[in-house]
C-alpha positions, 0 to 999 in steps of 0.5 A, spaced: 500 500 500 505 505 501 508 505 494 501 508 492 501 513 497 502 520 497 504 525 502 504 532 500 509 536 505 509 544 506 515 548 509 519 553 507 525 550 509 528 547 504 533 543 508 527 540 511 523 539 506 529 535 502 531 531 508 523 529 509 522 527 502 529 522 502 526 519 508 520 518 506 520 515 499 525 511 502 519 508 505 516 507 499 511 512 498 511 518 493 512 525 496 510 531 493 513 537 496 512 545 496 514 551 500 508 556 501 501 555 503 497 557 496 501 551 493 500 547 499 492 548 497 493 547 489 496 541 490 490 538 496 485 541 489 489 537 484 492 531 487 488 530 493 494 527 498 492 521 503 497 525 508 499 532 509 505 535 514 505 542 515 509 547 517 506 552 522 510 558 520 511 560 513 512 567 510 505 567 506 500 564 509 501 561 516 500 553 518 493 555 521 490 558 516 492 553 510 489 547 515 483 551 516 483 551 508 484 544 507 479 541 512 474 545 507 476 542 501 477 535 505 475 535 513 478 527 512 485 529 510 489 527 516 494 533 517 500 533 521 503 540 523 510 541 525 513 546 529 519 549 532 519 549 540 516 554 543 509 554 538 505 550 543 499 555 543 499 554 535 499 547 537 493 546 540 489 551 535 492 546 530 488 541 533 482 545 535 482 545 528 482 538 526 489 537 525 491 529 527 498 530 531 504 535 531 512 533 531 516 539 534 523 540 531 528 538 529 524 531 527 525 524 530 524 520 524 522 514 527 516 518 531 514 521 524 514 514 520 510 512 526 506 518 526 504 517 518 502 509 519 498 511 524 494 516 520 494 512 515 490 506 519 486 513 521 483 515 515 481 508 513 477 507 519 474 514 518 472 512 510 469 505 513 466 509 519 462 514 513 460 508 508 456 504 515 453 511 518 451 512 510 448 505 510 445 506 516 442 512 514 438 508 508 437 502 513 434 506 518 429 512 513 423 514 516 419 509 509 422 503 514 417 503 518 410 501 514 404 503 514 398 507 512 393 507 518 391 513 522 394 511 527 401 510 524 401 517 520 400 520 527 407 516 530 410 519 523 408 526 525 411 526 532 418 522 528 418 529 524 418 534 529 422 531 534 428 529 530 432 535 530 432 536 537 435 532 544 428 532 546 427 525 551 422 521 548 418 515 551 416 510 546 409 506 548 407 500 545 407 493 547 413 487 544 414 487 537 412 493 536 417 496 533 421 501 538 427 500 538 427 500 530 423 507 532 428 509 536 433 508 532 430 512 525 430 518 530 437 518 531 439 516 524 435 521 521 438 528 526 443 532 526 446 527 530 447 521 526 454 520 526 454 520 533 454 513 537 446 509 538 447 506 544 442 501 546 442 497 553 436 491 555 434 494 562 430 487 563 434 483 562 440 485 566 441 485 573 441 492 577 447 492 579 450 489 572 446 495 569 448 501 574 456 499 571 453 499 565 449 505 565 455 509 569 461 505 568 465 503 574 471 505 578 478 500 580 476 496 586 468 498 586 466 491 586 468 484 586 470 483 579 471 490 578 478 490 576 479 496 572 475 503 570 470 502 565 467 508 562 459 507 561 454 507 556 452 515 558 460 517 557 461 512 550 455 516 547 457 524 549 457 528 545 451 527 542 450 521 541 443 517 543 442 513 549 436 507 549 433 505 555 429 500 551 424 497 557 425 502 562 420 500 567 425 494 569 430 499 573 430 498 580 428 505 584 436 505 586 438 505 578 432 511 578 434 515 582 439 516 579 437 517 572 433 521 574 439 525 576 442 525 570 435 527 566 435 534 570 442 535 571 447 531 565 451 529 570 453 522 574 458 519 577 461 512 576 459 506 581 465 507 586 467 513 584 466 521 586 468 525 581 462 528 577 461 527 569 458 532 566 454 528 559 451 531 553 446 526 550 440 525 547 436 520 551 430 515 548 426 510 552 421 505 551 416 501 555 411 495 554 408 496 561 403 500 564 407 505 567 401 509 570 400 502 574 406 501 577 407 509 579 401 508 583 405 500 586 410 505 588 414 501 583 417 507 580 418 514 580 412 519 578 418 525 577 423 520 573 417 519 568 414 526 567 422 527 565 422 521 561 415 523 558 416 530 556 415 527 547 410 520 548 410 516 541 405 510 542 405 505 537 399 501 535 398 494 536 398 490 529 392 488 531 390 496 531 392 496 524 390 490 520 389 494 515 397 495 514 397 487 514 397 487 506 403 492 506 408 489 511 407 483 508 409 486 501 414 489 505 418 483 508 417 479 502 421 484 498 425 484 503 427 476 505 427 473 498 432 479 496 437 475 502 434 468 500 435 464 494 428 461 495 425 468 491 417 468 493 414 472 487 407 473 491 402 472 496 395 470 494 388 473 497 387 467 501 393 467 505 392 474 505 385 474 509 388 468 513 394 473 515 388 479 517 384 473 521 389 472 526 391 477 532 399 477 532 400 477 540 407 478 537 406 483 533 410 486 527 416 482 529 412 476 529 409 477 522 415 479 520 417 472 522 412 468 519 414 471 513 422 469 514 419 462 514 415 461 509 419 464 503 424 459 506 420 454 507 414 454 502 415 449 496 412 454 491 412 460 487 406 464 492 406 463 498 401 459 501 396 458 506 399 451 508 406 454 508 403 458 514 405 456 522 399 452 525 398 457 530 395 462 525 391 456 521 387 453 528 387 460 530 384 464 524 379 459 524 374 456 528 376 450 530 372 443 529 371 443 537 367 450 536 361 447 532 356 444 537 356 437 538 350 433 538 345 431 533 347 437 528 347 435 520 353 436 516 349 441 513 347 445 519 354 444 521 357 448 515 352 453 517 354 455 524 361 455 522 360 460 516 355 464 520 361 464 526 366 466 520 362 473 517 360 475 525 369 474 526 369 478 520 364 484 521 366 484 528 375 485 526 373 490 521 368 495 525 361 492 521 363 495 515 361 490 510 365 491 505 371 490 508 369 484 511 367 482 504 374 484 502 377 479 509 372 473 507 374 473 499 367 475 497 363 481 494 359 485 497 353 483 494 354 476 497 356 478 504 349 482 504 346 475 501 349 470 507 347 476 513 340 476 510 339 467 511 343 466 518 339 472 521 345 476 522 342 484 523 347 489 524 352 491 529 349 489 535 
């Protein structure tokens, strides 16, 4: 690699500038070489450098301002300012402004070839770094999540108007939802979207474990603590997000204080006594009723009106049966892209057979359901029999449902059918045309079967 680098270096000096280059094309890299700074923007223009060293003092134009030029041309070139003694204000100004590191005068080599690997690795990480936030930003756009019900476009409105604040935002909704993916859509989509997200399970760590987790730890605090270990807070400061996702697991200990931490942004470590200030937006989300358990005197009612300032409540699936048919579509085009076993489509029946069941589970049990059947499912479409038995038997009245007795098949197949559009009006509101659409019947024909099995209205 190092024979298709190249360095540009910028000095006055043309001692220094002779001795640099010999070393360094030593080394095996190209150097281009220049003695003022209007060059030295020139060439980052025309060549674009992958390393740059950079006299602090020139006659022209001095080091700061040819680096504060350069990182509007290209923010990601590393530049490594040299510097006689006695210059450390400028140093620091340097760094201020972004350069990556300093070398004093005269130059040790072996530091400066250290230096420049260092800087190297630097920009390759830096370039990784923007291709996964870029990618993360198209993952995590707010069309990810799916959905045309009015409930929904009432969650994308709040999402619009909070994603360019630090705002603390509580999610409402139960299991499979969808908050975390919620969460992580405000965060991608703000101002702060190269800044870390960090998502810690509040239920499913002990509480001594989370508050190390949340807070970091100090040498010596714990059994096991063998060394300091900065926490979740300090990792994402400045300005990366935390997720608190099931915050109504945390114990009154660990609440009293975030509770701090959301009033003053600031904490100490477990073990340690020295208070550190933070500066992080802070998402939480709950499946449980925290009202309920406030009046438990299981949680603080201060900690959650300070949780609670932006509250977003995500429909149940069953809320929204409607988005059934696009999430589907969405998570089929989404699985046979990763498998080879490429579903084309799914017919109307199994599409009703979906819009019957309740999904307790949710989107994420939908989105399962749909994973295993184009992985599964021997044909093209995919079929109500590729469907798990629990949304068949579910979807439908089982064969112990009918009454039993002297009842003819005839009258059997009768109650079985009534019971079938009453399911159908009741999911759909008694609007008869979408029950029509659930059943996989007409209008005229729903109007026709009310009428013989008695059925009158919405009671």
């Amino acid at each position: 690699m190092a024979n298709k680098v190249n360095i540009l270096i910028v000095d006055d000096d043309p001692e220094a500038l002779e001795t640099l280059s010999d070393v360094l094309e030593d080394e095996g890299y190209k150097i281009l070489t220049v003695n003022s700074g209007k060059e030295a923007i020139a060439e980052v223009t025309e060549e674009k450098p992958q390393v740059i060293l950079l006299d602090i003092k020139m006659p022209d134009m001095d080091g700061i301002e040819v680096l504060r030029r350069i990182k509007k041309i290209d923010k990601d070139i590393p530049v490594i300012m040299t510097t006689a003694y006695g210059s450390m204000d400028s140093v620091i100004q340097a760094m201020r402004l972004g350069a990556y590191d300093y070398l004093n005068k005269p130059f040790d080599l072996d530091k400066m070839k250290i230096l420049i690997k260092r800087a190297l690795e630097t920009q390759i990480l830096t370039k990784k770094l923007g291709y996964l936030v870029s990618e993360l930003e198209k993952e995590y756009k707010l069309e990810s999540i799916v959905g045309e019900s009015p409930r929904m476009y009432e969650v994308y409105k709040i999402i619009g108007r909070v994603v360019d604040s630090k705002v603390t935002i509580l999610i409402r909704g139960e299991t499979g939802t969808g908050k975390e993916l919620v969460a992580r859509i405000i965060h991608f989509n703000s101002p702060f979207k190269d800044k870390p997200f960090i998502p810690i399970d509040c239920a499913s760590l002990p509480q001594d474990l989370l508050e190390s987790e949340l807070f970091g730890h100090e040498r010596g605090s714990f059994t096991g603590a063998i060394g300091q270990k900065p926490g979740k807070f300090e990792l994402a400061t400045p300005g990366g997000t935390v997720f608190l996702d099931e915050i109504g697991n945390i114990s009154l200990a660990t609440q009293a204080k975030l509770l701090r931490v959301l009033q003053e942004r600031k904490f100490e470590r477990v073990g340690g006594t020295k208070p550190i200030q933070i500066d992080v937006r802070i998402i939480a989300s709950t499946n449980a009723d925290l009202e309920r358990i406030i009046k438990g005197d299981l949680f603080r009612e201060d900690l959650y009106h300070r949780l609670n300032v932006i509250s977003i409540n995500l429909p149940s699936l069953r809320e929204r049966q409607g988005d059934i048919p696009l999430l589907v579509k969405h998570f089929l085009f989404k699985f046979r892209s990763e498998s080879s076993r490429r579903k084309k489509y799914v017919p109307p029946e199994t599409i009703n057979l979906l819009m019957r069941y309740d999904w307790p589970g949710n989107v994420r049990e939908l989105e399962n359901v749909i994973e295993s059947a184009v992985i599964l499912g021997k044909a093209d479409p995919i079929l109500v029999e590729d469907l798990p038995l629990r949304i068949r038997e579910k979807a439908f009245p089982s064969a112990t449902e009918v009454p039993t007795g002297k009842v003819s098949l005839k009258q059997g197949v009768a109650n079985f059918e009534k019971k079938l559009i009453i399911d159908a009006l009741e999911k759909t509101g008694w609007i008869q045309v979408e029950a029509a659409k659930l059943l996989g019947i007409n209008y005229k024909a729903i109007k026709y079967k009310m009428k013989k099995y008695g059925i009158e209205g919405k009671p």
